[in-house]
N, C-alpha and C positions, 0 to 999 in steps of 0.2 A: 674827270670824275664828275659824275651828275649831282643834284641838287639832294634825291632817295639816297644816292650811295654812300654821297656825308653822311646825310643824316644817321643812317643805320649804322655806320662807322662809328662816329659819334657815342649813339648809344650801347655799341660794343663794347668800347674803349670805356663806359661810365662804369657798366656792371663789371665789366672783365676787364681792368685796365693792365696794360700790357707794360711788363719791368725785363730789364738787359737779362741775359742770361748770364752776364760775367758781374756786373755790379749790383743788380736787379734794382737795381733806379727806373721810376718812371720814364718809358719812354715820350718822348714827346710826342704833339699831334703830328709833325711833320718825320719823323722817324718810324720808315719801314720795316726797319730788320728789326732782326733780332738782338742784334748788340749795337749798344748805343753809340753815337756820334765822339763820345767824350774816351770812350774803351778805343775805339779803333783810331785815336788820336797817339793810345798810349801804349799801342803794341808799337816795340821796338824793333824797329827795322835793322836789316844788317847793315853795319856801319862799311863806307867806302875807305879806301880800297877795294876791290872785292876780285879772284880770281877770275877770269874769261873764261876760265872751263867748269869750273867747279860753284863758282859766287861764292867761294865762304871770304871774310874779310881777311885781310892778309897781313895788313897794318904797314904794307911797303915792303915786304919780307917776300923770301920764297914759301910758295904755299904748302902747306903742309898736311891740309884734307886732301889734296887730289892726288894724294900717297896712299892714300883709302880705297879709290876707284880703281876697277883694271880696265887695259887700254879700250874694250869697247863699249866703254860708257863714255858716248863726245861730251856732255853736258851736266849740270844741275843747277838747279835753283829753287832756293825757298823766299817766303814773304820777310819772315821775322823771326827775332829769337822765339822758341818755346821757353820761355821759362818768365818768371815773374806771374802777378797776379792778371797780367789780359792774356800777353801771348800761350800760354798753359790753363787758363779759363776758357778761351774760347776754344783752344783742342778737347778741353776735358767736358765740354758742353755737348758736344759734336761726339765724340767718342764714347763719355761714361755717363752722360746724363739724359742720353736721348732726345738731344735740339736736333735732329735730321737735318731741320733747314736752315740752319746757320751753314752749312755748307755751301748753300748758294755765296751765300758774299765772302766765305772763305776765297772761294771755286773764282769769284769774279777779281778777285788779288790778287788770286795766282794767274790769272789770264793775263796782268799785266807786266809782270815780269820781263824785263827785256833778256834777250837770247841772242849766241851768236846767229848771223845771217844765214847759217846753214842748215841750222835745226830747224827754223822758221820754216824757209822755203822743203824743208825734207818729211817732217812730221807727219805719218802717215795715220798715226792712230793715238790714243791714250788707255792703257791699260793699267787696271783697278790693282795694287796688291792685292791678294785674295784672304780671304780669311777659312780659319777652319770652320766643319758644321759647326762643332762644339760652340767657337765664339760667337758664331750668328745667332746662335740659338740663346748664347747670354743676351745678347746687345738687341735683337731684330734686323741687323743690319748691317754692312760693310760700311764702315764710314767713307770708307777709301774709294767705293765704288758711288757712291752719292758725290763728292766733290770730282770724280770723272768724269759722271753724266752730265755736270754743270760746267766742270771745264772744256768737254768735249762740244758743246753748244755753242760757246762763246769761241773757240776754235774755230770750229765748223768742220772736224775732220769726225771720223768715227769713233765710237766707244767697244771696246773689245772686250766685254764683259766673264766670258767663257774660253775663252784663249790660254788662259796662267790658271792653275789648279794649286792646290795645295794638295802635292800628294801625302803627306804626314801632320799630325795636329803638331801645333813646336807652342811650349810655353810661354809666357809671355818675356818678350825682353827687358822690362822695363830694370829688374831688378840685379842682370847680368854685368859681368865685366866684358870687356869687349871679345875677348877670346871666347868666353862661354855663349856672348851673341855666336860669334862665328860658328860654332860648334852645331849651338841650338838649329841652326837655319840651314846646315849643310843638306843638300837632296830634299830640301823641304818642298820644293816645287819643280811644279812642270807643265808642257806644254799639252795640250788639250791633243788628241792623235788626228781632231775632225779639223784642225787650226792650222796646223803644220804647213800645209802647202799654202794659206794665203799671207804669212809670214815671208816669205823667201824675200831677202834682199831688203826689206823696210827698213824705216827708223822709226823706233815707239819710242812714245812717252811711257814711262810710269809716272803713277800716283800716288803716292799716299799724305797723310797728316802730320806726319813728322819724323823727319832725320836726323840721328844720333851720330852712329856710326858706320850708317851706309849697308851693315852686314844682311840688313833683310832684301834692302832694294838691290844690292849685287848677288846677294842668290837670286831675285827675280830676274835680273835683267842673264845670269848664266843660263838659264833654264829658257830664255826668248831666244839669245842666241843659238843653242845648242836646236830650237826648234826652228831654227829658219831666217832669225832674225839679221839684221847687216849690224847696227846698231841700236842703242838705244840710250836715251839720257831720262835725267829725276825730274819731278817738279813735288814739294809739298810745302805745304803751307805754314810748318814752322821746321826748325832748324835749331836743334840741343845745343847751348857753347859749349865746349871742351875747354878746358883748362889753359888760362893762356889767352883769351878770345875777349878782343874788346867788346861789352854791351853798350 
């Protein structure tokens, strides 16, 4: 950084000085992002044990979210619990508050995530859950598809933005029991007709911001397969506890 670009930095940061979007404490001069050094200290990680197919923690037990997924989903993995005041601050910054680019360094978390050796070497794309018009038009934006474009980068595979449709608006889950998830998101989606043939035999990624009960990302991922797909596994960047679930 040049000697102008301090400077003008400098006096960016005097008139408009820049606070975390989760604690909104000043950020420091040597602090990029969006959320500060001291929040992404205190987003909780999922604790180890953790399943090899699924990452949810296990506590030593037989796992019991990968009773969730059906058999062709190889994989999932999230950064950290959603829940508390960082991990559910910074999805709700990114999702309700309109921080777009807090997604990058969500996006760069989840890029580190370790994976079995096969998903590694197989990953052939990342694809966005899709949002209806209706929510686009609340929010401006697919959260889901903003943390693809940056997990797809740091990958280096491709972003398949147009692939997964929502063929029906489905209400928000937020407030369901897990049946009525299931319910809500049956036939919600589907495969693009112009997509179909460059699907045959892959492995995709999905994306989204956060997993509860899997009931959205396993209607995405039946609607991949049913278009083409071989398999497909999750990645997003927080992870709901269930009842039972060490923080």
């Amino acid at each position: 950084m040049g000697r102008v670009e301090r400077g003008l930095r400098g006096l960016l940061d005097l008139l408009l000085p820049r606070a975390c979007v989760v604690c909104e404490r000043l950020l420091d001069q040597n602090e990029s992002g969006m959320v500060c050094g001291r929040c992404w200290a205190r987003a909780t990680p999922l604790p180890a044990p953790r399943c090899e197919r699924c990452g949810h923690p296990t506590g030593g037990q037989k796992c019991r979210w990968c009773e969730l997924l059906p058999p062709y989903v190889r994989a999932a993995r999230s950064v950290c619990w959603a829940s508390g005041p960082v991990g559910l601050g910074i999805v709700h910054a990114l999702k309700y508050q309109g921080w777009h680019r807090v997604a990058a360094e969500m996006a760069e978390r989840m890029a580190r995530v370790s994976w079995p050796p096969d998903v590694v070497e197989e990953r052939a794309a990342v694809v966005p859950v899709p949002l209806s018009a209706r929510r686009i038009k609340e929010r401006g934006y697919n959260q889901s598809e903003r943390l693809a474009v940056a997990l797809a980068a740091r990958w280096n595979v491709p972003m398949l933005d147009r692939t997964l449709v929502r063929a029906r608006h489905t209400e928000t889950q937020t407030r369901l029991t897990p049946g009525e998830r299931l319910r809500n998101v049956s036939g919600a989606f589907r495969v693009a007709d112009a997509a179909r043939g460059a699907l045959r035999g892959s492995h995709l990624v999905l994306v989204d911001d956060v997993v509860t009960t899997g009931a959205t990302l396993n209607a995405c991922a039946a609607a991949l397969c049913e278009g083409g797909a071989r398999i497909v596994s999750f990645v997003t960047f927080g992870r709901a506890p269930a009842l039972g679930d060490r923080s």
